[in-house]
N, C-alpha and C positions, 0 to 999 in steps of 0.2 A: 504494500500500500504506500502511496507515495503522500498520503497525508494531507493535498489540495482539498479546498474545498471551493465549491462555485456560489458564487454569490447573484441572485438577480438582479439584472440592472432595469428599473423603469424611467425610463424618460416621458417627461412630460412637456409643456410648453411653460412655462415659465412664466410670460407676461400673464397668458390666461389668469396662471394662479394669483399672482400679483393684483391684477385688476379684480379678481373675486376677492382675496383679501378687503384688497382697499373700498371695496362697494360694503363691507360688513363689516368692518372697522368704526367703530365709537371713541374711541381712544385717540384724541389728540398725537400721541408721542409714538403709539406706532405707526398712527397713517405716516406721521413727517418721515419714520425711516422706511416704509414702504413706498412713497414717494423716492425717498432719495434709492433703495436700491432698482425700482424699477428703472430711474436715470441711469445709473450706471449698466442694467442689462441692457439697455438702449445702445449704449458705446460711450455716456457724457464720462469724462475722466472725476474723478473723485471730487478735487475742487469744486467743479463745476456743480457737480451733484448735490454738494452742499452747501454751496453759495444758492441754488434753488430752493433749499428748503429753510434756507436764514442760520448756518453755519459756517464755524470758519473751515478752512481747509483742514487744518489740523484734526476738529472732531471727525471731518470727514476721513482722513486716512486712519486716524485710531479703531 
């Protein structure tokens, strides 16, 4: 026995999840990071992502 084991992988689409998130979201502080990580699924670079949701770059890369 060589001891591997296989793991499933599911893929999913990602914005989807994100936009149902953000439609059922009440929570002030996680829409803003759902907001910011959908910008960055987008391609916006971290700055940017954060400077859209009224952050500085630094909380954005932490």
């Amino acid at each position: 026995m060589s001891g591997a084991r296989r793991k499933e992988t599911v893929l999913t689409n990602v914005s989807d999840d994100l936009d149902r998130l953000l439609a059922e979201s009440t929570d002030e502080k996680l829409t803003e990071r759902l907001v910011f990580l959908k910008r960055v699924y987008k391609g916006a670079t971290l700055e940017d992502a954060a400077d859209d949701v009224g952050r500085s770059s630094a909380t954005g890369t932490r």
